[in-house]
KOLKE-133440 format. One record per residue (C-alpha): x, y, z negated; residue in three letters; residue number from 1. Coordinates in Angstrom, 1 decimal. Example, Ala and Ser with C-alpha at 12.3 -4.5 7.8 and 13.67 -1.06 7.14 Angstrom:
2
NODE      px      py      pz  residuo  num
NODE    12.3    -4.5    -7.8      ala    1
NODE    13.7    -1.1    -7.1      ser    2
***
This chain:
219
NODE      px      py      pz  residuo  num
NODE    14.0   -24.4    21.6      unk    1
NODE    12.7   -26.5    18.6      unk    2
NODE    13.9   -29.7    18.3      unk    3
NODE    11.4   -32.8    18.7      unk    4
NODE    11.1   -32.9    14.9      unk    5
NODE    10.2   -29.5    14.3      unk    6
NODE     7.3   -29.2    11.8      unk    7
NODE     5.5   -26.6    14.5      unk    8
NODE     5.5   -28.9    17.3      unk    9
NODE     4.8   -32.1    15.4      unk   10
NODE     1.5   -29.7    14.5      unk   11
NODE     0.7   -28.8    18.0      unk   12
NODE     1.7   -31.6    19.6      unk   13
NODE    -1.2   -33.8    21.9      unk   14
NODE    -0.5   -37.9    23.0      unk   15
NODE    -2.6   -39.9    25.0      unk   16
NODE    -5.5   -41.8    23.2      unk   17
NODE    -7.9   -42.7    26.2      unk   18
NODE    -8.0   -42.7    29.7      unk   19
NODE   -10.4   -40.7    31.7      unk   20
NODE   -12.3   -44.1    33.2      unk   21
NODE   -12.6   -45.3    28.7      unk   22
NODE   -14.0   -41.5    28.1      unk   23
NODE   -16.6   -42.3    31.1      unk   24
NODE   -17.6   -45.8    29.4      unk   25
NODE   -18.1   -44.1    26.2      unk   26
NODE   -20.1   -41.7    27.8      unk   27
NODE   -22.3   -43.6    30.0      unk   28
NODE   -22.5   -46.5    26.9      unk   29
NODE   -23.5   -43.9    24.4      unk   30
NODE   -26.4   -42.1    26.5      unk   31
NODE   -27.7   -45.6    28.0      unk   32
NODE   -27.7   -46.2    24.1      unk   33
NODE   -29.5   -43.4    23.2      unk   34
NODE   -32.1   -43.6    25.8      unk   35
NODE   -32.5   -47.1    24.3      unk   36
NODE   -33.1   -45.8    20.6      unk   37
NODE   -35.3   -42.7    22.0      unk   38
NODE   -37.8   -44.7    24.2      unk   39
NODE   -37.8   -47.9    20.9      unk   40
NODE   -39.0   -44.7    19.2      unk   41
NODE   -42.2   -43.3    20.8      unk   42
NODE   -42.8   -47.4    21.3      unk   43
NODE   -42.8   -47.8    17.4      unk   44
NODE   -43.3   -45.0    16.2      unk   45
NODE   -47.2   -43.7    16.1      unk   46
NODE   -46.8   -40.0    16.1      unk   47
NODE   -44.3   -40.0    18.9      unk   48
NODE   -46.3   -42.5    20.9      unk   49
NODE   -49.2   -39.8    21.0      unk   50
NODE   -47.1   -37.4    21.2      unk   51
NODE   -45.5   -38.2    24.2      unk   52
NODE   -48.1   -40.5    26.0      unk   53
NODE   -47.2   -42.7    29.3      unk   54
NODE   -47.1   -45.7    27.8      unk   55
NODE   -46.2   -47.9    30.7      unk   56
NODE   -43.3   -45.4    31.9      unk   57
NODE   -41.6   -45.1    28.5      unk   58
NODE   -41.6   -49.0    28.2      unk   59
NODE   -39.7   -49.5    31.7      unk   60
NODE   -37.5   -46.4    30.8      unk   61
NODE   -36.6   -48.9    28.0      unk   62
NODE   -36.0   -52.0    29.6      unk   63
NODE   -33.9   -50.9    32.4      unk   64
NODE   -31.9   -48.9    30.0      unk   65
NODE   -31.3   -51.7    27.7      unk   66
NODE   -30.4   -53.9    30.8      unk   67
NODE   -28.0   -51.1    32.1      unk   68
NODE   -26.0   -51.3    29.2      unk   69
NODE   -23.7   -53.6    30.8      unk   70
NODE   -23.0   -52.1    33.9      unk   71
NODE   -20.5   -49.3    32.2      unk   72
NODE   -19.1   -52.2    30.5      unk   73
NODE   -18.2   -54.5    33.8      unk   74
NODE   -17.4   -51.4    35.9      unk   75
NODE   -14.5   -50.6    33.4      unk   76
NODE   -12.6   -54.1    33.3      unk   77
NODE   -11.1   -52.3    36.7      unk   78
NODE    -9.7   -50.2    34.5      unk   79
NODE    -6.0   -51.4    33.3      unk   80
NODE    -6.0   -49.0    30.0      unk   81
NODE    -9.8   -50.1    29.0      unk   82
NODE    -8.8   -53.9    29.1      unk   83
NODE    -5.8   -53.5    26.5      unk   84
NODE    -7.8   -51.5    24.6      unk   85
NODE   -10.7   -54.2    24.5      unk   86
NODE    -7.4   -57.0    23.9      unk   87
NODE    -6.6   -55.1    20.6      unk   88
NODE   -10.2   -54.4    19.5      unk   89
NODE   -10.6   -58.6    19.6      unk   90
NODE    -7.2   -58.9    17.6      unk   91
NODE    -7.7   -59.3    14.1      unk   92
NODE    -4.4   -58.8    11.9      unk   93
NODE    -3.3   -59.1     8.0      unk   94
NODE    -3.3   -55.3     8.0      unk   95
NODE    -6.9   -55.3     9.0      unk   96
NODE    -8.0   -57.4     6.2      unk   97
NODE    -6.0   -54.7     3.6      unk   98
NODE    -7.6   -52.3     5.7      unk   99
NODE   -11.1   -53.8     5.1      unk  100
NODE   -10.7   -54.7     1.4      unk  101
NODE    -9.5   -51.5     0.4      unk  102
NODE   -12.7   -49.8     2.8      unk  103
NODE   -15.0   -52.1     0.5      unk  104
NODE   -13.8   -51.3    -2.6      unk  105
NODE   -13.9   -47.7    -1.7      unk  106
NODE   -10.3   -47.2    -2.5      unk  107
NODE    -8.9   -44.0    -1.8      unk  108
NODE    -5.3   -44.8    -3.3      unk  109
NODE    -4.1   -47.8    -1.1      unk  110
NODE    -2.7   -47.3     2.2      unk  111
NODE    -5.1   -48.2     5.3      unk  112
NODE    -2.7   -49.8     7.9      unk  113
NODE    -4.2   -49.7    11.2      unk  114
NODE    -2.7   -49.9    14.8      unk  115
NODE    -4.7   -47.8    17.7      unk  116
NODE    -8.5   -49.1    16.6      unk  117
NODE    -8.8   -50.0    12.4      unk  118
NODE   -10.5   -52.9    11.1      unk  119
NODE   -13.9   -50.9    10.7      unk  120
NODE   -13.8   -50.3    14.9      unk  121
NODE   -13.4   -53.1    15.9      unk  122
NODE   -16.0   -55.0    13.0      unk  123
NODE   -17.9   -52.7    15.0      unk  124
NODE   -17.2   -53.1    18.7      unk  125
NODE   -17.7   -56.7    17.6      unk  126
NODE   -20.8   -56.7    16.5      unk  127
NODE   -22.3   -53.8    18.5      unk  128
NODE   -21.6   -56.0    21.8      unk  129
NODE   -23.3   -59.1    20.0      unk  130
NODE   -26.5   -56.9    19.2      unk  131
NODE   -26.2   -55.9    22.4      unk  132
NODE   -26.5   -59.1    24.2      unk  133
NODE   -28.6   -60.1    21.4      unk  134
NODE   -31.5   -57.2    22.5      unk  135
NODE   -31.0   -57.7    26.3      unk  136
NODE   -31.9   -61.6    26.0      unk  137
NODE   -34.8   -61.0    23.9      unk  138
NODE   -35.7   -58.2    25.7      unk  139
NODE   -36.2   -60.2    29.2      unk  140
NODE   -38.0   -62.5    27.0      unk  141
NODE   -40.6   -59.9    26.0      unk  142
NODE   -40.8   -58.5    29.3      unk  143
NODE   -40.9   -61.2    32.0      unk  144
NODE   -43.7   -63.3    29.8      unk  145
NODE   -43.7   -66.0    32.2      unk  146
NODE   -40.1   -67.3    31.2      unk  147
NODE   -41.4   -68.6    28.0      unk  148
NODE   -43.9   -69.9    25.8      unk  149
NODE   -46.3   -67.3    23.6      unk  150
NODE   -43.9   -69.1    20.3      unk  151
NODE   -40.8   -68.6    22.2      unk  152
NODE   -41.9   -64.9    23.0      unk  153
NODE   -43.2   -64.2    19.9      unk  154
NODE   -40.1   -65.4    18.1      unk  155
NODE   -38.0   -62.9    20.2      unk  156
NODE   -40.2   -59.8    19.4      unk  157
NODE   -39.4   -60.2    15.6      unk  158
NODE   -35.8   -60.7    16.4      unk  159
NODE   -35.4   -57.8    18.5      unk  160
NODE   -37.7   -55.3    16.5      unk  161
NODE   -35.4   -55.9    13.5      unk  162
NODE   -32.2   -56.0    15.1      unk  163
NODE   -33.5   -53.0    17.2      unk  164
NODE   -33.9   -51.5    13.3      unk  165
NODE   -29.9   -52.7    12.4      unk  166
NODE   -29.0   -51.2    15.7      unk  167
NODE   -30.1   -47.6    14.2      unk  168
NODE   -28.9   -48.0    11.3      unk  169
NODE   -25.4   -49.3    12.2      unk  170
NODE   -25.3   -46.1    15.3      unk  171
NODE   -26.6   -43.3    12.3      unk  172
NODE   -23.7   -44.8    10.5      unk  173
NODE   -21.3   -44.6    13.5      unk  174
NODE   -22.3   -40.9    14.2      unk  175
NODE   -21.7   -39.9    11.3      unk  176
NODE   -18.5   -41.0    10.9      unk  177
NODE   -18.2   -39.2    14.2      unk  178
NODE   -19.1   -36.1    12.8      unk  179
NODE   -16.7   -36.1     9.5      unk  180
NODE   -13.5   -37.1    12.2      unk  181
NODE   -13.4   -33.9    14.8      unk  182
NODE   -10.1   -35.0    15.6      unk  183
NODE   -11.4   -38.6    16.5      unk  184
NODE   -14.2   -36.8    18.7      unk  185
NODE   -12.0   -34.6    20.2      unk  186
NODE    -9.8   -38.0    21.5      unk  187
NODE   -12.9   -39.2    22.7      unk  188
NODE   -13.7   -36.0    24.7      unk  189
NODE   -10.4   -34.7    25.8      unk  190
NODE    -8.5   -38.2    25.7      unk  191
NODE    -5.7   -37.0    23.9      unk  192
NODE    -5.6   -36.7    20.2      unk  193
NODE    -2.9   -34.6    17.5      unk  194
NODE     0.3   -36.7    16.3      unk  195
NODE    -0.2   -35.7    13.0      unk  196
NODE    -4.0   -37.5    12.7      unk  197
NODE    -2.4   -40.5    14.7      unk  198
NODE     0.8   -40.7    12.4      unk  199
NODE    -2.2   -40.8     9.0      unk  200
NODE    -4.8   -42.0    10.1      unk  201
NODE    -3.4   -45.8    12.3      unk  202
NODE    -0.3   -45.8    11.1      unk  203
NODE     0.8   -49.1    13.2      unk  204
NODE    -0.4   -47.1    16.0      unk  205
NODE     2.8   -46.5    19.0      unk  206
NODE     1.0   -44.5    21.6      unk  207
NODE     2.6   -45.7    25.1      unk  208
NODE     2.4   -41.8    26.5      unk  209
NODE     3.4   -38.1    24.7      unk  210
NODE     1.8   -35.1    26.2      unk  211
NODE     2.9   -31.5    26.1      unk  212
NODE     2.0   -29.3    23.1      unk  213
NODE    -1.4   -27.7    23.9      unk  214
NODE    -0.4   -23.9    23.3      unk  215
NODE     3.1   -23.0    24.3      unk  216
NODE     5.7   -22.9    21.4      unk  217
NODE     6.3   -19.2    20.1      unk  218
NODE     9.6   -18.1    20.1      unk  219
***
């Protein structure tokens, strides 16, 4: 039986990134998002407009969706392992600013120190909820015209078509990020991720549960 150290099962072995209620938030979040981004497109966009017509249903497609963004958001605070995660995305450490400096400068030589979530998650977290709240306010504003005066209302359509803009340019980044990191995806969709990508990639990272190997150990 290999010992705990053994090069094969520090390969094989799985530990607990994300519960399955954080995996659901991620999920529900991510396709409330894209519904978002889909329906801001054939709104903006003149080719996709005609192409896909139904003007009035695409536009209250896009509002409620934009509105439900929150919902996955509350429901999870019942969730004990989502509310320490959210604790350490809002902490921001000395290692996070090495983290970020040496992310800026684009330097591959010094270490990146990072616990469970780096300095570029939770930068983003942090600003993603922001735009968030951000859209939804001007949103309502747009929609319910009798809240507001035409200035007031017109002031929110520019902020919101160009932070709607950010928003898509900040997710394209975020995805692909996404796509370079399989491992990272494969936390996200399986909740558990390989020691070996936790031990290099956040360092400062002491996961609070160890799985089994997923294969069996050859003899």
């Amino acid at each position: 039986m290999p010992r705990p150290s053994d090069p094969v099962r520090q390969r094989t072995e799985r530990i607990h990134r994300f519960s399955r209620a954080e995996r659901w938030i991620h999920r529900s979040t991510a396709a409330l998002m894209g519904l978002c981004v889909a329906t801001a497109a054939c709104l903006y966009l003149p080719p996709l407009a005609e192409l896909v017509g139904r003007r009035h249903l695409v536009v209250t497609v896009h509002v409620w969706s934009g509105l439900l963004l929150v919902v996955p958001f509350l429901l999870g605070l019942a969730s004990r392992a989502f509310r320490a995660d959210l604790r350490r995305l809002g902490r921001f450490g000395p290692h996070d600013r090495v983290w970020l400096r040496a992310a800026l400068r684009r330097d591959r030589v010094t270490r990146r120190p990072a616990g469970k979530f780096n300095a570029g998650q939770k930068v983003y977290a942090g600003w993603l909820a922001g735009a968030v709240l951000v859209m939804a306010g001007t949103g309502m504003l747009m929609w319910w015209t009798g809240l507001v005066p035409l200035v007031q209302r017109t002031a929110a359509t520019f902020v919101h078509d160009w932070l709607a803009l950010a928003v898509a340019v900040v997710l394209a980044a975020h995805i692909g990020k996404a796509l370079a990191d399989p491992e990272a995806r494969r936390g996200l969709r399986t909740g558990s991720v390989g020691r070996a990508w936790a031990e290099r990639e956040h360092p400062l990272w002491q996961p609070e549960q160890a799985e089994q190997p997923e294969q069996a150990e050859q003899p």
